[in-house]
C-alpha positions as CSV (number, residue, x, y, z in Angstrom):
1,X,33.8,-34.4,1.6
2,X,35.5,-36.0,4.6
3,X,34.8,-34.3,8.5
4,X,37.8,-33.3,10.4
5,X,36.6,-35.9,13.5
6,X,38.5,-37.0,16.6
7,X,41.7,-38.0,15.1
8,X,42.5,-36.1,11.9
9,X,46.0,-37.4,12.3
10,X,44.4,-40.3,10.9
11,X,42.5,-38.4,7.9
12,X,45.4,-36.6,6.7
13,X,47.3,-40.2,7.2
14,X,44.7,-42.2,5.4
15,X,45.0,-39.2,2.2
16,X,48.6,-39.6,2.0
17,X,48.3,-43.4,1.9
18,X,45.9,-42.7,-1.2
19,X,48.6,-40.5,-2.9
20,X,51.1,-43.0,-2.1
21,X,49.5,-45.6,-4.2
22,X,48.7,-43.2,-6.9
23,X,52.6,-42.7,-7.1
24,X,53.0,-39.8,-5.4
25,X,56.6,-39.7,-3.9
26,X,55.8,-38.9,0.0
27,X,58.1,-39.0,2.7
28,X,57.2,-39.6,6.3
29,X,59.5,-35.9,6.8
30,X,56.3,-34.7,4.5
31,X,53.8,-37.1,6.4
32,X,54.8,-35.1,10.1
33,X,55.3,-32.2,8.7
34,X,51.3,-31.7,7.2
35,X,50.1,-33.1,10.6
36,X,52.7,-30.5,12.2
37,X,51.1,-28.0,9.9
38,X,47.7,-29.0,11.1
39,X,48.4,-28.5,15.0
40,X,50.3,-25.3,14.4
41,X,48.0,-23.6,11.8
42,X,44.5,-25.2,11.8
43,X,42.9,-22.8,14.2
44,X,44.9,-19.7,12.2
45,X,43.5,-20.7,9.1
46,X,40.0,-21.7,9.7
47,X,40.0,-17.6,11.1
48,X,41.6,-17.0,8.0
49,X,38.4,-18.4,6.4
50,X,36.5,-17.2,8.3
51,X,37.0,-13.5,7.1
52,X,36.5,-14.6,3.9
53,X,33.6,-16.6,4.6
54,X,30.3,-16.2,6.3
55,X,29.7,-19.3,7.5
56,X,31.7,-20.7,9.8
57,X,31.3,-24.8,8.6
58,X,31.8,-24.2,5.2
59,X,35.2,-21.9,6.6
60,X,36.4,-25.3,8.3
61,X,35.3,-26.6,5.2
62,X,37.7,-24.9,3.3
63,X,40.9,-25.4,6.1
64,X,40.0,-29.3,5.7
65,X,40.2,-29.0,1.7
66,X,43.4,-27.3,2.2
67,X,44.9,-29.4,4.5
68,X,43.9,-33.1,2.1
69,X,45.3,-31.0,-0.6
70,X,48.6,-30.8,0.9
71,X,48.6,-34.3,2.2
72,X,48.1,-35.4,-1.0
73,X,50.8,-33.6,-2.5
74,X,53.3,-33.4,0.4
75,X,55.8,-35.0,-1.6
76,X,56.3,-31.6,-3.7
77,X,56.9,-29.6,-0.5
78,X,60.4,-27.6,-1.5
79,X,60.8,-25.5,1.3
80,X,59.2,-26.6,5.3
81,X,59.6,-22.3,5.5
82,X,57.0,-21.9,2.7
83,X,54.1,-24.8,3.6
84,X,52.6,-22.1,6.0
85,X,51.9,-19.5,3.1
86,X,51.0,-22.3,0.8
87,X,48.4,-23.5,2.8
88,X,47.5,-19.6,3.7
89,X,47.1,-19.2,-0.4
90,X,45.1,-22.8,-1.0
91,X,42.8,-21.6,1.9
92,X,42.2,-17.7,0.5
93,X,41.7,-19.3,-3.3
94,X,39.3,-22.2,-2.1
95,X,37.2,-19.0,0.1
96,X,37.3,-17.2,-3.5
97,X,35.5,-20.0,-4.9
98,X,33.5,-20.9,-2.3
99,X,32.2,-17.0,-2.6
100,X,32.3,-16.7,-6.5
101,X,30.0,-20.1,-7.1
102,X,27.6,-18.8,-3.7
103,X,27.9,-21.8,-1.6
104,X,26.8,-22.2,1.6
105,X,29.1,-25.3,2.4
106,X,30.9,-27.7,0.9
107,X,29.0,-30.1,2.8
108,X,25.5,-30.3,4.7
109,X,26.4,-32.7,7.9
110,X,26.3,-31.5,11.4
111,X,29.4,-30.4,13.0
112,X,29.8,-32.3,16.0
113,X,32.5,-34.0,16.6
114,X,34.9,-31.9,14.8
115,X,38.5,-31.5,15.8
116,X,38.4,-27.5,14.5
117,X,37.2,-26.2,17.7
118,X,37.5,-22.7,17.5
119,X,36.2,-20.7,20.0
120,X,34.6,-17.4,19.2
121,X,37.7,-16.2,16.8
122,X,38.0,-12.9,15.6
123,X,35.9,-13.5,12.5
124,X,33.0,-14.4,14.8
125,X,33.7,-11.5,16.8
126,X,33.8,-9.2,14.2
127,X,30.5,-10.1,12.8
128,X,28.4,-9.7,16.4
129,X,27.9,-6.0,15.6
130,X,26.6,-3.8,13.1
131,X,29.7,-1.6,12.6
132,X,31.9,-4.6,12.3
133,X,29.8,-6.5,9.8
134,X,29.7,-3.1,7.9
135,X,33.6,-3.2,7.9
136,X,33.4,-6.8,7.2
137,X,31.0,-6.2,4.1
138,X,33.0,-3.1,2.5
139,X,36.3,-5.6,2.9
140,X,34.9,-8.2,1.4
141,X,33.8,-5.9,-1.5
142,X,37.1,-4.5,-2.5
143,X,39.0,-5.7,-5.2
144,X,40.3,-9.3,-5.1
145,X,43.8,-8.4,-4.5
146,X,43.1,-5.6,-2.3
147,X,40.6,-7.6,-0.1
148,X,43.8,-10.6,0.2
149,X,46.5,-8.2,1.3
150,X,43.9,-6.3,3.9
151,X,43.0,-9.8,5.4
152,X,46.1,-11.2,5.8
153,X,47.8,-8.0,6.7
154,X,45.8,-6.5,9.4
155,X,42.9,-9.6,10.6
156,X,45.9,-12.5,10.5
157,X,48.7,-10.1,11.5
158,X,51.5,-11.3,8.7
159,X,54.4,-9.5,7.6
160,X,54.2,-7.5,4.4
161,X,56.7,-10.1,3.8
162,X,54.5,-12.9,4.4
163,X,51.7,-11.3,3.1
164,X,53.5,-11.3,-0.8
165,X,54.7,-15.2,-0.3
166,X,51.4,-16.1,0.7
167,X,49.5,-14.4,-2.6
168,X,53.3,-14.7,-4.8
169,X,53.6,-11.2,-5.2
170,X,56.4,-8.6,-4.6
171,X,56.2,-6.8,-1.6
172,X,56.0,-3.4,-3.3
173,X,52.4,-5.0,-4.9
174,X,51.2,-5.7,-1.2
175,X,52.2,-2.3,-0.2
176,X,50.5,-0.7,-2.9
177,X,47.0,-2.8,-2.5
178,X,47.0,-1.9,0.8
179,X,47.6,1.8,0.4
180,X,44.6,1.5,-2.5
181,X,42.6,-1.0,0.0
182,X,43.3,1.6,2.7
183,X,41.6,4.7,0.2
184,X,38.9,2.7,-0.9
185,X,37.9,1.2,2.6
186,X,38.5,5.0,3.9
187,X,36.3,6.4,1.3
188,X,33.5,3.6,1.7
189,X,33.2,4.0,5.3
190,X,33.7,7.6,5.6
191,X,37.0,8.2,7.6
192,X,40.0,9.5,7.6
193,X,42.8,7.3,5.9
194,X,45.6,5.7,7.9
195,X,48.9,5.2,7.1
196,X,50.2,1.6,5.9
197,X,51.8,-0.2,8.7
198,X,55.0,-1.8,7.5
């Protein structure tokens, strides 16, 4: 696995160069657009991780993976609207097998260097105290699609809207995980349910 180091410009660069010559059909549109993507959304979706995650390396990890994924096949990019909740979905299914095969990282170096710099994000917040690790811990155990739709509905702030791109469901499915996510997170904790914001 590659570090994100002082110019990732050049990473994502030199992974497009190596689709190119395995005949993938990249544009340099596609080629700014990923490292466009990368200064917009990198911080966004290493929190995104993050939740998901425990440990913050192997949750810039994951944003890395995401972000050589699309480089590689930036060619296939249909719609510039939708690369934000593509990369939003490769980043929440790489954390789901990062967690199902009980990783620690995807890689062992030191992160020094790194161009991810993220400051102490909400998921590092959350986990400083006992109450918010417990929330952390019953999210985390809900149900797969419950657990997605909590995450990016209420930790990353997206529209139910956004919320069904990102995970390609309807947006009645993302109301109705929430409201169940909502029960389940009520009854585990031992409070009153709220109401779905929409």
């Amino acid at each position: 696995m590659l570090a994100l180091r002082a110019c990732p410009s050049v990473l994502l660069a030199s992974a497009i160069a190596d689709a190119r010559l395995q005949g993938e059909a990249i544009s340099l549109e596609a080629e700014r657009l990923v490292v466009e993507l990368f200064q917009l959304e990198g911080r966004s979706l290493v929190r995104l991780a993050r939740l998901f995650v425990d440990d913050k390396d192997a949750a810039e990890d994951l944003v890395q993976e995401a972000f050589l994924r699309l480089a590689r096949h930036a060619g296939r990019i249909a719609s510039i609207d939708r690369a934000p909740a593509y990369l939003r979905s490769i980043v929440v299914n790489l954390a789901r097998d990062h967690n199902r095969r009980g990783l620690v990282s995807l890689r062992h170096h030191a992160t020094a260097g790194r161009e991810l710099d993220v400051a102490d994000d909400t998921g590092d917040v959350l986990a400083r105290s006992d109450e918010h690790r417990r929330v952390l811990q019953t999210v985390r155990e809900l149900p797969r699609r419950q657990r997605d739709c909590i995450t990016l509905r209420y930790y990353e702030e997206l529209s139910i809207d956004e919320v069904a791109a990102t995970l390609g469901v309807s947006p009645n499915s993302v109301k109705t995980h929430l409201r169940r996510a909502i029960e389940a997170l009520a009854d585990a904790l031992d409070r009153p349910t709220r109401e779905v914001r929409h």
